[in-house]
Backbone as a chain_set.jsonl record, in Angstrom:
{"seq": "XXXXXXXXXXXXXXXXXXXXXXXXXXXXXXXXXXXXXXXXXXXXXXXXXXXXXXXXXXXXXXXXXXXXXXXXXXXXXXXXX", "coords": {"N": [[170.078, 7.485, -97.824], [168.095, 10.505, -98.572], [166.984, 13.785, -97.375], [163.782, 14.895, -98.21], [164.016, 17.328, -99.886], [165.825, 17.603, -101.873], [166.916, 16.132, -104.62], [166.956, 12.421, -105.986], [169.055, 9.68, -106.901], [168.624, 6.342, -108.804], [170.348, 3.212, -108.948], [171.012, 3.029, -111.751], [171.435, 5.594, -112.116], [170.062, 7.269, -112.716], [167.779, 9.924, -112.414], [165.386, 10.26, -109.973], [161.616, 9.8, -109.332], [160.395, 12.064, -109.869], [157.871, 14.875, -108.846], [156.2, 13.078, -108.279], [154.844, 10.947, -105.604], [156.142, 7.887, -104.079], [155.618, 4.764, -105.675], [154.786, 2.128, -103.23], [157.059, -0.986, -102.459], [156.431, -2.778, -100.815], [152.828, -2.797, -99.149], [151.484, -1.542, -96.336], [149.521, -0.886, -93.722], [149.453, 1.803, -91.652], [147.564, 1.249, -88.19], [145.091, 2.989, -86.918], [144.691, 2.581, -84.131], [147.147, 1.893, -83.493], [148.736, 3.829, -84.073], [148.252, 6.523, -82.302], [148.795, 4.696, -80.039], [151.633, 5.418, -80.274], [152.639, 3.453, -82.163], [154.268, 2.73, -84.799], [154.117, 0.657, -87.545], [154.97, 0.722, -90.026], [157.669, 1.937, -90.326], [158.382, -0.192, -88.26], [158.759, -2.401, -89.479], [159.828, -1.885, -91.84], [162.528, -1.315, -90.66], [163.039, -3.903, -89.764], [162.997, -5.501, -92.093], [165.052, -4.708, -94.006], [167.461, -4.925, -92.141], [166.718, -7.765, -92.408], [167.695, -8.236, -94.93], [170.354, -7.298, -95.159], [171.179, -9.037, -94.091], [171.286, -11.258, -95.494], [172.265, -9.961, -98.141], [174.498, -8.508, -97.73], [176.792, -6.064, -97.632], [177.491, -4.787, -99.826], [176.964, -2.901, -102.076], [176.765, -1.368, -105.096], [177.32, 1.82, -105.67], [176.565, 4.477, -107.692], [178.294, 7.314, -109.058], [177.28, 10.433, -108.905], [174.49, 11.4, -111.131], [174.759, 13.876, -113.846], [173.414, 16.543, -113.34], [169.204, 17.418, -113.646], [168.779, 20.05, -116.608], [166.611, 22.399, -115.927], [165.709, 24.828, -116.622], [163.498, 26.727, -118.977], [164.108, 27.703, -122.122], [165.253, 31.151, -122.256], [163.411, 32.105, -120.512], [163.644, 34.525, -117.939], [166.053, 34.425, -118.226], [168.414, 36.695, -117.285], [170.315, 38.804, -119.005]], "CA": [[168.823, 8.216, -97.938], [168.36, 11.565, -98.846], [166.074, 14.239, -97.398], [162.858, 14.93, -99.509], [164.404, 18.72, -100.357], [166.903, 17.124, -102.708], [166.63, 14.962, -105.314], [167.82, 11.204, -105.703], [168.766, 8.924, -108.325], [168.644, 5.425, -108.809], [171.198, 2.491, -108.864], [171.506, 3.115, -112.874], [172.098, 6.455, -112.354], [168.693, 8.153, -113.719], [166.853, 10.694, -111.094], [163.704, 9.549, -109.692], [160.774, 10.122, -108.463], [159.9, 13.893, -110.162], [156.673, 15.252, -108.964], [154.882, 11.78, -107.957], [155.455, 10.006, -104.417], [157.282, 6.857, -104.617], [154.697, 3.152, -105.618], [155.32, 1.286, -102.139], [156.939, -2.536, -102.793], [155.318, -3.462, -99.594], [152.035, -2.502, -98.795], [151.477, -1.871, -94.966], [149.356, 0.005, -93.584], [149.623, 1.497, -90.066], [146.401, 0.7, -87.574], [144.792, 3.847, -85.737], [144.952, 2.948, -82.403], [148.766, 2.154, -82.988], [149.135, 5.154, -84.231], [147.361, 6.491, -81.123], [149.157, 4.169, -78.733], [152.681, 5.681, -80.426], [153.078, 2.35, -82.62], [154.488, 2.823, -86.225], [153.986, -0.349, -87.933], [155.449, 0.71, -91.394], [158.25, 2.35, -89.759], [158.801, -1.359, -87.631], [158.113, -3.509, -90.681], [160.935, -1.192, -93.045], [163.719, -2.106, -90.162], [163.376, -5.529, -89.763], [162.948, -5.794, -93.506], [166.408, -4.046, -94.353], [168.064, -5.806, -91.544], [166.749, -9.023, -92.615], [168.115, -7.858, -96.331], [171.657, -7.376, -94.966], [172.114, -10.347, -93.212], [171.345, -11.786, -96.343], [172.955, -9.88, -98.794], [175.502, -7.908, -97.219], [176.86, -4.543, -97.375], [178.453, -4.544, -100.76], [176.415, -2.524, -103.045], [177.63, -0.722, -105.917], [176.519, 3.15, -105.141], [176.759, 5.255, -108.863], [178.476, 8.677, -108.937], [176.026, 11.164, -109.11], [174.444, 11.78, -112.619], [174.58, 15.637, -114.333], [171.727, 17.281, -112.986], [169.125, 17.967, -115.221], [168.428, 21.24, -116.938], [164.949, 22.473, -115.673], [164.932, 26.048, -117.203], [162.752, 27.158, -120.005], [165.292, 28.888, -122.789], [164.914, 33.018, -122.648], [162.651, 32.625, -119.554], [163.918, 34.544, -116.721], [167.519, 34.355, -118.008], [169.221, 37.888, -117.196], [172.012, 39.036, -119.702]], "C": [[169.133, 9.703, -97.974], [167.079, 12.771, -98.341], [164.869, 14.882, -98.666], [163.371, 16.37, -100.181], [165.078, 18.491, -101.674], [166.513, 16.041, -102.889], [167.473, 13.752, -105.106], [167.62, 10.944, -106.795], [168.958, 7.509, -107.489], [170.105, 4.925, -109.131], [171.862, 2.576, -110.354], [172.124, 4.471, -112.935], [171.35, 7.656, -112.969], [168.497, 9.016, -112.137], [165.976, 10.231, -111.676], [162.62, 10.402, -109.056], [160.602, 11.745, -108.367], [158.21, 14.26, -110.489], [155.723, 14.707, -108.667], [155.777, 11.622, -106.281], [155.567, 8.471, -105.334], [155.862, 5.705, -104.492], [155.543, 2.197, -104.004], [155.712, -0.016, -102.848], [156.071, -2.952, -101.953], [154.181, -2.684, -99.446], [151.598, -2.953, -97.297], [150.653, -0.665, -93.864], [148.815, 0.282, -91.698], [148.075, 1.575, -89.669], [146.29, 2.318, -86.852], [145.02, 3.774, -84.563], [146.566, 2.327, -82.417], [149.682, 2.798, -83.08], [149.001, 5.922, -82.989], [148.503, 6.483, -79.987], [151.06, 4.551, -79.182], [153.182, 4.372, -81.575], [153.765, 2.656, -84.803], [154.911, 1.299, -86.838], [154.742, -0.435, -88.975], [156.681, 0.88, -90.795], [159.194, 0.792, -89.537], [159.324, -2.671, -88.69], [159.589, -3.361, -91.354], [162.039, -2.09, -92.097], [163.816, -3.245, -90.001], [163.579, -6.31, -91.173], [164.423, -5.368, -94.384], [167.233, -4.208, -93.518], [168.346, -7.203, -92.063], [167.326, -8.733, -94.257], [169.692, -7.56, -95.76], [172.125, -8.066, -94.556], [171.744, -11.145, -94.702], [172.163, -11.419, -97.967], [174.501, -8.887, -98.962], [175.337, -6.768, -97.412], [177.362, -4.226, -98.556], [177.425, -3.971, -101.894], [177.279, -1.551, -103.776], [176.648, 0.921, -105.791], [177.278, 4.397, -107.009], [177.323, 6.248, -108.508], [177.1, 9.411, -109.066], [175.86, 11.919, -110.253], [174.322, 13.548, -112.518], [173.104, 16.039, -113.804], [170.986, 18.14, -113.501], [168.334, 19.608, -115.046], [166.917, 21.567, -116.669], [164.427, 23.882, -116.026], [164.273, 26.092, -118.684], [164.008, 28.056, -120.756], [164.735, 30.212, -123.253], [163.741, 33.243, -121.697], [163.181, 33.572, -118.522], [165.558, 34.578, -116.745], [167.996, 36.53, -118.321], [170.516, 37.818, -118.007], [172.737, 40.082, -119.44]], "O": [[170.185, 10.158, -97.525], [166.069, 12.64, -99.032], [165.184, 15.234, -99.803], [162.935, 16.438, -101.33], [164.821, 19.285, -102.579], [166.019, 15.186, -102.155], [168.449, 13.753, -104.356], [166.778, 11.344, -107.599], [169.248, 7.333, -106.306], [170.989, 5.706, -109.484], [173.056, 2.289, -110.443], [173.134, 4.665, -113.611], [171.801, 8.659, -113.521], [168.995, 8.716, -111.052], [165.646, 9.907, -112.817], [162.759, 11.447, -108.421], [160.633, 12.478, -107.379], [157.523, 14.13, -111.502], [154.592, 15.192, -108.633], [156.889, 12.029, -105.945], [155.292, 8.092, -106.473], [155.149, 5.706, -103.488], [156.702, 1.786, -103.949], [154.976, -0.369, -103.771], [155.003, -3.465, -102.289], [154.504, -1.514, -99.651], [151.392, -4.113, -96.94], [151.255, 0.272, -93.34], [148.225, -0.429, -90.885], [147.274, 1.898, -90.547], [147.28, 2.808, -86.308], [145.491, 4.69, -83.889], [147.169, 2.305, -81.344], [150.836, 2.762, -82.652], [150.124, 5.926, -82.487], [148.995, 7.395, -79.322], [151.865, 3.983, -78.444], [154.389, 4.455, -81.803], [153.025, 2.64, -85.787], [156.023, 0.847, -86.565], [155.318, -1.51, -89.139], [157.115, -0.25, -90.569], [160.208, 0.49, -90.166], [160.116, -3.595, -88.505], [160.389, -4.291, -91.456], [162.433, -3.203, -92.445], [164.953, -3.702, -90.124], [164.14, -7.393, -91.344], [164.644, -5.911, -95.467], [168.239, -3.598, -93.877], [169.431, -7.768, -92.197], [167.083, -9.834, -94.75], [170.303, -7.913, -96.769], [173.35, -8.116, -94.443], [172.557, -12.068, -94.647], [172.55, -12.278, -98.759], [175.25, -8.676, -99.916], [174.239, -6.213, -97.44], [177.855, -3.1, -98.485], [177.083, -4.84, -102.696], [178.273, -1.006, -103.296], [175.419, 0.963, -105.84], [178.41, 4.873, -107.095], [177.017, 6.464, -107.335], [176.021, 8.871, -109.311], [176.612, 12.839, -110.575], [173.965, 14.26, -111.579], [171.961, 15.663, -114.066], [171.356, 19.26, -113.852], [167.719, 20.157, -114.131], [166.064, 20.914, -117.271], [163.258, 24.242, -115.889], [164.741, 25.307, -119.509], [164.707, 28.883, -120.169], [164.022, 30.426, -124.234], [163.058, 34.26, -121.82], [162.996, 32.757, -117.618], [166.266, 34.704, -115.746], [167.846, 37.267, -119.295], [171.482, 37.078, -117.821], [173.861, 40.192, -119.928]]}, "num_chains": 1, "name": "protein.A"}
């Protein structure tokens, strides 16, 4: 994981997730009073869910180098010669 400051890419190797928040797979949504009572439901849900995903498919994922990072200036905006 990567803090939200800095970008991420995906398993192919594309960057993701520019300018939108991320479509949940799961939909889960936490309860007021267990918010309240300190309870994070989504939070609880994610670790047991990515636990129960490693005991099942282990630890062996294939992790990409990290693609060229893309060009985001405008050409002759702002460029000093």
């Amino acid at each position: 994981m990567t803090p939200p400051q800095f970008g991420i890419f995906d398993l192919k190797g594309n960057w993701i997730i520019e300018g939108r928040g991320v479509e949940p797979d799961i939909e889960l949504q936490n309860m007021p009073a267990n918010v309240v009572a300190g309870k994070d439901d989504q939070l609880d849900f994610a670790i047991k869910h990515l636990l129960d995903r490693l005991d099942r498919e282990g630890t062996q994922w294939a992790i990409p180098d990290v693609p060229k990072y893309p060009d985001k200036s405008k050409a002759g905006e702002g460029v000093r010669k």
